[in-house]
C-alpha positions in Angstrom: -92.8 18.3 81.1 -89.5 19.9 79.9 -88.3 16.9 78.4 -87.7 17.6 74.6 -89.6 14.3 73.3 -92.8 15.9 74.2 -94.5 17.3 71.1 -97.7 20.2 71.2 -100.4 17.3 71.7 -99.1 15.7 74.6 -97.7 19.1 76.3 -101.6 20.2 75.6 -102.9 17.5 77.4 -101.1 17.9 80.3 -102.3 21.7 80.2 -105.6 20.4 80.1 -105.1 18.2 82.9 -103.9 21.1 85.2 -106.6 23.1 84.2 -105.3 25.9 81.9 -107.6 26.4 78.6 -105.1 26.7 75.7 -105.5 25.6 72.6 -103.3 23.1 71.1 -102.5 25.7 68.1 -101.2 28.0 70.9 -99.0 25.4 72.4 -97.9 25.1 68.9 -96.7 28.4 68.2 -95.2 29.0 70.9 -93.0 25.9 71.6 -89.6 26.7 71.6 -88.0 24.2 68.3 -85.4 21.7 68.8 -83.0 20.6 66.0 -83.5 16.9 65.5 -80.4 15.3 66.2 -78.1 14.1 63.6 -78.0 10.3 63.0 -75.0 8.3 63.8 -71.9 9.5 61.4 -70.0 6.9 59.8 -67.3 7.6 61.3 -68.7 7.4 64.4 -69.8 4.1 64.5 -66.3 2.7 62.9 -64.9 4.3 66.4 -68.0 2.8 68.7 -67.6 -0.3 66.7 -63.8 -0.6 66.5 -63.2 -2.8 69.5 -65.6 -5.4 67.7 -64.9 -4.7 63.4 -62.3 -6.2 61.1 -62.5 -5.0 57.6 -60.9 -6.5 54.4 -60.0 -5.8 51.0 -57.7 -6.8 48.2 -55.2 -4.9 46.0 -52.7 -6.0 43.4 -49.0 -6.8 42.9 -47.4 -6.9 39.7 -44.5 -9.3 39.4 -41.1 -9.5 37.3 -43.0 -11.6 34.7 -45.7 -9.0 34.5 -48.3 -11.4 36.1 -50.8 -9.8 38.6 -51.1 -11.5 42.4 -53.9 -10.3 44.2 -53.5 -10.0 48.2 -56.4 -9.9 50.6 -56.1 -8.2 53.9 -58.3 -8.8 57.3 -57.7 -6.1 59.7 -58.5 -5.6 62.9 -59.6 -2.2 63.5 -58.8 -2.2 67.6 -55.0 -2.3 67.4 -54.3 -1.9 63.9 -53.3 -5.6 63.6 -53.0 -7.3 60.4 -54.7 -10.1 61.5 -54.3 -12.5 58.2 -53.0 -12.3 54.4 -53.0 -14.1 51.5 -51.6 -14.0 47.7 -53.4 -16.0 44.8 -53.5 -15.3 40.9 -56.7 -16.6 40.6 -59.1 -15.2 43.4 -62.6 -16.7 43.6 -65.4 -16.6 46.0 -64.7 -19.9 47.7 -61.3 -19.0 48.0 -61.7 -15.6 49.9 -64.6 -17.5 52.1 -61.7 -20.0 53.0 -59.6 -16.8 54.0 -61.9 -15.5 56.6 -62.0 -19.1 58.0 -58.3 -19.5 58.2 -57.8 -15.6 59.6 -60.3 -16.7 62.6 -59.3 -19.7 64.4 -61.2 -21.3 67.6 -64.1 -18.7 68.2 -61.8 -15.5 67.7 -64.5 -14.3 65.2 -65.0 -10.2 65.6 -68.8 -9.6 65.6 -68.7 -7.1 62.1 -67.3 -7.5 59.1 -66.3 -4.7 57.0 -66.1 -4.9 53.2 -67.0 -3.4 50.0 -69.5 -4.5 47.2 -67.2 -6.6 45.5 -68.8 -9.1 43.4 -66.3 -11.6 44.8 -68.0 -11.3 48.2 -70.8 -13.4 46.9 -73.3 -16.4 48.0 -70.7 -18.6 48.8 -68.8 -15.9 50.9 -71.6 -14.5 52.8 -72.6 -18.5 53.8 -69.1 -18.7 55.3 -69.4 -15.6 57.1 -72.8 -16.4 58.8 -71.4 -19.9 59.5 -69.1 -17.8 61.6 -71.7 -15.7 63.3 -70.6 -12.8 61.8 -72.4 -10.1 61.0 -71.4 -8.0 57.7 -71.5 -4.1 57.1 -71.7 -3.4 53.6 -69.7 0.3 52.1 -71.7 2.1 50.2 -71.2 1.5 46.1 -67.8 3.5 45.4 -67.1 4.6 48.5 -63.6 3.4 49.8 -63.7 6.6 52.5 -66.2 4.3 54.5 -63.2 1.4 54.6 -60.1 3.7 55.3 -58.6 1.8 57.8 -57.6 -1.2 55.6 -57.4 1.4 52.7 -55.0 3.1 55.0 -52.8 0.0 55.7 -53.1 -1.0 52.0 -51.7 2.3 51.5 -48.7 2.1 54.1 -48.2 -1.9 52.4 -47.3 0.0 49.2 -45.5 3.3 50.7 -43.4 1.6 52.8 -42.8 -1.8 51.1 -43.7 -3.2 47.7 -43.0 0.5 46.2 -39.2 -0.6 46.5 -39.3 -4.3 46.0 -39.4 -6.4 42.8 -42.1 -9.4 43.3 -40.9 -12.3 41.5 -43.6 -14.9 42.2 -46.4 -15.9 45.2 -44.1 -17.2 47.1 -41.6 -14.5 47.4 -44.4 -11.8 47.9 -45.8 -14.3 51.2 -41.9 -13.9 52.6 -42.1 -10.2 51.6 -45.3 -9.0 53.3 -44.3 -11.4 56.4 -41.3 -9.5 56.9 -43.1 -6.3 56.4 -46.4 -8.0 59.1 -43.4 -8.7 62.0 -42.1 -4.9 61.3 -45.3 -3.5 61.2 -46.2 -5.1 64.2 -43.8 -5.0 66.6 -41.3 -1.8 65.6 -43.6 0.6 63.6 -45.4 3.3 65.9 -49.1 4.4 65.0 -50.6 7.9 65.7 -53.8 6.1 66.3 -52.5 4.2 68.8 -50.9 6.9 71.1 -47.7 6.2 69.1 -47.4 2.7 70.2 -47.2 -0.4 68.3 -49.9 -2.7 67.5 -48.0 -5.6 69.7 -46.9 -3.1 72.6 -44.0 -1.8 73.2 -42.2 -1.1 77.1 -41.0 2.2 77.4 -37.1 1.9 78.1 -34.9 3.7 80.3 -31.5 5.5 79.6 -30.0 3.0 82.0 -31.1 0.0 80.0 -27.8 1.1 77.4 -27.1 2.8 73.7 -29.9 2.7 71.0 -29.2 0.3 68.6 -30.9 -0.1 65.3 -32.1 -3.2 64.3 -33.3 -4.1 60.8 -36.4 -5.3 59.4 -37.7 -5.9 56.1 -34.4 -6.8 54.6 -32.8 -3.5 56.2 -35.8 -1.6 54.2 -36.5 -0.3 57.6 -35.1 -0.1 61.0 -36.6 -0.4 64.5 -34.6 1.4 67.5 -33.9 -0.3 70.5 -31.5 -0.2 73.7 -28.8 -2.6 74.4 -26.6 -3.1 77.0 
């Protein structure tokens, strides 16, 4: 009879039953308040969930010729992993629906799907993605906080890349975020990830010889690594 789901009517029932004349008022007043429990935070289901969610999003590139390429990023929330990209000048529904097709091959769909209220997430989109069995979790309207981990790889695209490179055309930005992909993947560390690497790393020994650094991105960055 402890148990806090029991409210004053049932608890007075069972008073009842055992023979003990109390009014229901009474059990009222004098039952000791619990504070309902707080719903499921956001951020707490993004961590329940993670194992199971990819979100997406797009940003832009300006190029030499002051054009504007739009890229679109799926990201896998378990291990950080930049799971597809894409450039086009032109985005359009059909186009992005085609993305999400081409980003999961031969039944590797995740089970949510992460995205903002982007108009270009329409009809045609959200056909594709139930084609897929997948099953779409909508931010709140201007509210990237409730996306951050794609915000937050967006952001580390920028920081760490396109910030210092000149984007001539599509093609060249496809080569450039590739490079940056393999880097990201298989050299850069992640707090979130107990400082490993989305594609792990082994953990070498002294004996194994020097560090050596080894280039990526064009020598933007560099990965460490021993060599005999």
């Amino acid at each position: 009879m402890g148990c806090s789901c029991y409210r004053a009517p049932r608890i007075h029932g069972e008073l009842k039953m055992l023979g003990i004349g109390v009014s229901e008022a009474t059990v009222a007043k004098y039952m000791i308040s619990h504070r309902k429990p707080p719903s499921q935070t956001w951020k707490t289901f993004l961590k329940n969930h993670e194992a199971d969610l990819v979100s997406i999003d797009f940003f832009t590139v300006p190029t030499a010729t002051f054009r504007i390429l739009y890229v679109f990023v799926v990201l896998r929330h378990e291990r950080r992993e930049i799971v597809h990209f894409n450039a086009t000048y032109h985005p359009t529904a059909e186009w992005t629906a085609q993305q999400i097709t081409e980003a999961f091959p031969f039944e590797s769909t995740p089970r949510y799907l992460l995205h903002d209220r982007d108009s270009i997430y329409g009809k045609r989109f959200r056909t594709r993605v139930k084609s897929l069995s997948i099953e779409e979790v909508i931010t709140a309207p201007r509210s990237p906080w409730q996306n951050p981990y794609v915000e937050r790889i967006i952001g580390s695209i920028r920081r760490e890349c396109l910030n210092h490179v000149i984007i001539f055309n599509e093609r060249h930005l496809r080569q450039v975020l590739k490079s940056y992909a393999r880097y990201y993947h298989e050299a850069r560390t992640h707090l979130s990830l107990d400082k490993q690497s989305p594609v792990p790393r082994s953990i070498e020994s002294t004996e194994q010889g020097n560090v050596v650094a080894i280039p990526h991105v064009g020598g933007l960055h560099h990965g460490c690594r021993r060599a005999a």
